[in-house]
Every structure is written in C-alpha cells, then in structure tokens.
C-alpha positions in Angstrom: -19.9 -16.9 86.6 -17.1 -15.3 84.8 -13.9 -17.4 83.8 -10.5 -16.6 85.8 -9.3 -15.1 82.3 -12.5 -13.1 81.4 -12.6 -11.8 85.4 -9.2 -10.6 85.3 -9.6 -8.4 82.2 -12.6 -7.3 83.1 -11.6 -6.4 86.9 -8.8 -4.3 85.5 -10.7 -2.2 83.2 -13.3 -1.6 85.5 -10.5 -0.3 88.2 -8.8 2.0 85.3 -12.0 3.7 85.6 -11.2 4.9 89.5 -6.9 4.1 88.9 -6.1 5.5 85.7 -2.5 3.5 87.1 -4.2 0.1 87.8 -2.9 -2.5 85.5 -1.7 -6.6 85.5 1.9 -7.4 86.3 2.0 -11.1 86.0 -0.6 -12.8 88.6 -1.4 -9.5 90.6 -3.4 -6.3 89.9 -1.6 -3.4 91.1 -2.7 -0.2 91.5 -0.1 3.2 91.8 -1.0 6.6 93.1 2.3 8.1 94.3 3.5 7.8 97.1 2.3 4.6 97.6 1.1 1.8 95.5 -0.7 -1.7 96.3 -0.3 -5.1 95.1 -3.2 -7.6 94.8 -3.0 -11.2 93.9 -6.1 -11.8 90.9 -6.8 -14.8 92.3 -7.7 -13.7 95.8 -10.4 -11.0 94.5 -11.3 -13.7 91.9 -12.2 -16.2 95.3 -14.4 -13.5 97.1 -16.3 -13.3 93.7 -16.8 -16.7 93.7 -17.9 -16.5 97.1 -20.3 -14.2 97.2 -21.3 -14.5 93.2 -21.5 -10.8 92.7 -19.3 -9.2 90.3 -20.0 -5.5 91.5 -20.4 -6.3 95.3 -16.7 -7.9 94.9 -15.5 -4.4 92.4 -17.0 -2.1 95.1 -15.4 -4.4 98.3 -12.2 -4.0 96.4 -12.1 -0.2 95.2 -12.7 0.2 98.9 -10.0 -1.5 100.0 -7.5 0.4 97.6 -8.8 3.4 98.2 -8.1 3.0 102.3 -4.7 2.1 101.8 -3.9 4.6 98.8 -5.4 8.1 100.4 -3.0 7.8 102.8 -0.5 10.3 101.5 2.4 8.7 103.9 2.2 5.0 104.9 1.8 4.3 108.8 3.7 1.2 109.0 2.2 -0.7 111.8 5.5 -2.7 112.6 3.4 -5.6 114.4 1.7 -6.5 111.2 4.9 -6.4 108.8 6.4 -9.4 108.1 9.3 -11.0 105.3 8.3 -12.1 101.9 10.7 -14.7 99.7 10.1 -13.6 96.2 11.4 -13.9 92.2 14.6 -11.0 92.1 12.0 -9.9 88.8 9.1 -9.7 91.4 8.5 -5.7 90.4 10.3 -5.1 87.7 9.3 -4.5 84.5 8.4 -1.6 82.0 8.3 0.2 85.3 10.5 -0.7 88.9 7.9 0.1 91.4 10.6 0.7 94.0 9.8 -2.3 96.2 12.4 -2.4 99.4 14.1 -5.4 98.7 17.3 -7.3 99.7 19.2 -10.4 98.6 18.4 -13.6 100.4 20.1 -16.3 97.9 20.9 -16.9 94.2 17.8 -15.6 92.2 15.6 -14.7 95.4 14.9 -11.5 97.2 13.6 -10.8 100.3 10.5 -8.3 100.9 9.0 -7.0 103.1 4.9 -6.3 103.5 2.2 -5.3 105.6 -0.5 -7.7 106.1 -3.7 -5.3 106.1 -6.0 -8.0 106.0 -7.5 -9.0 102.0 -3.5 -7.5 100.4 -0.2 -6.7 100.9 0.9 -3.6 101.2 4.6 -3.9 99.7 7.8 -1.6 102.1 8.6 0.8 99.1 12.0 2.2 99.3 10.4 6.0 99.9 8.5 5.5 102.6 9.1 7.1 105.5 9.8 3.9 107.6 12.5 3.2 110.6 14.1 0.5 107.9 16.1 -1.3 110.5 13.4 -1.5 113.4 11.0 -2.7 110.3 13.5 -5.9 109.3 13.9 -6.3 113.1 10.5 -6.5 113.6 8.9 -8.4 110.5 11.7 -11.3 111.5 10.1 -11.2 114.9 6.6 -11.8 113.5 7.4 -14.4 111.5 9.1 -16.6 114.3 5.9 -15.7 116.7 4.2 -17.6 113.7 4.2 -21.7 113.9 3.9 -24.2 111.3 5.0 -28.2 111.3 7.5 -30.2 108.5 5.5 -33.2 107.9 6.4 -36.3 105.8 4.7 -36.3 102.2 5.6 -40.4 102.0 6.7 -42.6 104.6 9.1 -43.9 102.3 10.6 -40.8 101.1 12.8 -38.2 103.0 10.4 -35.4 101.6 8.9 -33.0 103.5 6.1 -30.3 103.4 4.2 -27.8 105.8 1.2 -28.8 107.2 -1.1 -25.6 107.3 -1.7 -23.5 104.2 -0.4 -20.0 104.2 0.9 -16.9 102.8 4.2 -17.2 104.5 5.2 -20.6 103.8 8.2 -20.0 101.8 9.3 -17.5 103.9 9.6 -19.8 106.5 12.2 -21.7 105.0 14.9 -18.8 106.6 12.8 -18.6 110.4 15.1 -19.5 112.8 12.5 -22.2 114.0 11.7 -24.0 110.8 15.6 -24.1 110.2 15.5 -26.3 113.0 12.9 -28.3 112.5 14.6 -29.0 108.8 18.1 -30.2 110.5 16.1 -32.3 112.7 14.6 -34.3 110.0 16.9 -34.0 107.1 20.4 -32.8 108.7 22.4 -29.5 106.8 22.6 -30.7 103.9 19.2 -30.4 101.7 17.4 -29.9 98.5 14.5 -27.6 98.7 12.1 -26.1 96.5 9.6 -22.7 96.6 7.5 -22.7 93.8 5.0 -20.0 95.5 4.5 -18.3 98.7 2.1 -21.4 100.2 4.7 -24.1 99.1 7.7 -25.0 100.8 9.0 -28.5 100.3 12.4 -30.0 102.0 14.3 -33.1 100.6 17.1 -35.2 102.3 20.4 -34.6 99.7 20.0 -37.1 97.3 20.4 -36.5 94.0 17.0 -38.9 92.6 15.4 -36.3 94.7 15.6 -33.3 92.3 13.4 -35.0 89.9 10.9 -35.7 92.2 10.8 -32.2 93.3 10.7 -30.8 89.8 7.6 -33.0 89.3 5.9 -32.1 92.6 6.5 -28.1 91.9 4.7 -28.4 88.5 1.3 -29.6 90.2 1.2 -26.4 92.9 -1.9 -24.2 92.3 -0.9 -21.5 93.9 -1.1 -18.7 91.4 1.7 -16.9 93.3 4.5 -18.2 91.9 8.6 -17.9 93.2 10.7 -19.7 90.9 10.8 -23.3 89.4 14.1 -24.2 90.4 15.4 -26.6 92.7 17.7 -24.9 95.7 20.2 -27.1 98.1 21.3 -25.9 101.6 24.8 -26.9 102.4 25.9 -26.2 106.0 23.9 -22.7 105.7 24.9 -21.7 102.4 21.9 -21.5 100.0 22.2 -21.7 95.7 20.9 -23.6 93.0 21.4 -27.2 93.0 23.3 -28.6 90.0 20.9 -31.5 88.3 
C-alpha cells in the first residue's frame, strides 16, 4: 500500500497524463478544462484506494468521474443537489483564482456553493450559466431539509459537538435549525470553532473556554481544513473572538 504522501504525488502525475491542468492546491486535486473545473479532496480518492487496494482500479474510477463532469461544455446545475459550503476566504486562490462563486459569511469565512455529484464537489463558478439567486435560494433549502443533533462532549462542560459525521457540518452552524438548537443549549452569546467541513463545535461564552477549543481543533483529522481560529456569536453577529 502506498503512503498518503507517495499516493498523492503519484495520483497527480498520473492525471497530468489525461489533465494537462490537474494539479494540488492544498488538500484537494483539482482538475481545469474551461468552462468548468472540479475539486477533489486527496484523501477521499486516497480512502477508495484503501478500500479496494487497487491503485489503477481507483485512477480509472476517478478519470471517470472527472471526465463525466468536465465534457460537459455548460454545467446543468441540478438545484436539488446544491447545497452551502463554509470555507477559508483563501479557499481558491492562489497562483491562479479559479473563479469560485463566493460570498462573505463572517470575518475570514466565505460562503460556497457546490453540487454534490456523489464521490466530489462540483464548485458554483462565477461563469456558469446558473439562475444565481434561485441557486442560494435553493442550496439554503437543502441544507435545512438536512438534520443533525448538538450533543454534549462532557457533562461537565458547556461544550458541544454534532453527532453524525458529515460534509456539511460547519455549514450548519448558519441553518436556521442548528441556530436554534445552539440558543437552546448555550443562549446568544457563544464561542465556536470550524476547523474543517465535518467539525463544528459550540461553547457556552466563557473565556477558559477558548483554550479548550484551541486544543480540541488541533486533534481533528479531517484533512479539509477551515481555519484554526476561535469565532464568538454575540446576539447574531459573528467575528473572531479576542483571547
């Protein structure tokens, strides 16, 4: 079995051989044929390998699953499958901006917006030929059909995580029913912390709490990282919390 490190460079040179584009950006592969482009998380295509323990079964799956998406010369949003992503402002940016539709949630986070096609996301770029408001309207709809439960991490603490595992965790912090659930357990006034897209953890406002969320962000595995900071929530109004 290949190493995460030696499977990611070798993943990416094998696809430059089909996507002269394909290249690393941080923990995701992605891959640009104009008008569209794709976004893949390493570590998901690095899972399916170590599922099936076939390097060129899991290459061929994936080439596959690119190409679908990419010979489309327009996207066909399918607005019952779109939903909002919390991510870094930086989140695709670099030596290249890949022109990712994006808008401001709070301090240093943006909101995105994807289309779930099943083993990636398929990033909202800002040329696609896309209804823009019926597509916020609607990923915000999808997310709030979704569920998913605060629970305590220690009966002795006022900190609180989400119970099931997924991709939208941290979005979830700006659903109109989490933001509920949170002011039921820990009023309007709150620390909170995202330190990747499966992580979302709430804390009562109280200042010893900072540290313990500092400490509790630096043991998340989840390679798709947000930000390491610690936010608060006062009466609606999200920023970075002062240590």
């Amino acid at each position: 079995m290949l190493t995460f490190a030696d499977f990611s460079s070798k993943i990416i040179l094998d696809f430059n051989k089909t996507f002269p584009k394909a290249r690393l950006q941080g923990k995701y592969v992605v891959v640009e044929s104009e008008p569209s482009s794709v976004s893949i998380p390493v570590i998901n295509i690095y899972r399916e390998y170590q599922e099936i323990k076939d390097y060129g079964k899991t290459l061929v799956s994936y080439i596959r699953i690119i190409n679908d998406i990419l010979s489309q010369y327009k996207f066909k949003i399918d607005y019952n499958n779109v939903y909002p992503l919390l991510k870094s402002r930086d989140f695709g940016k670099g030596e290249k901006d890949l022109g990712f539709y994006r808008e401001q949630a709070f301090a240093d986070i943006d909101i995105f917006y994807a289309s779930d096609v099943g083993e990636v996301f398929r990033f909202i770029l800002n040329s696609d030929d896309v209804d823009f408001d019926k597509m916020k309207k609607a990923a915000w709809e999808n997310l709030n059909k979704l569920s998913n439960i605060l629970v305590q991490l220690d009966d002795a603490l006022n900190l609180f995580c989400l119970r099931y595992t997924t991709d939208y965790n941290a979005s979830f912090l700006l659903s109109d029913s989490m933001q509920k659930q949170i002011i039921k357990k820990v009023g309007q006034d709150y620390f909170f912390a995202i330190p990747s897209s499966t992580t979302l953890i709430i804390a009562k406002f109280r200042p010893e709490y900072i540290s313990i969320l500092k400490s509790l962000m630096t043991i998340d595995s989840d390679p798709n990282k947000i930000s390491n900071k610690v936010y608060r929530c006062k009466n609606g109004i999200f920023d970075i919390a002062s240590d």
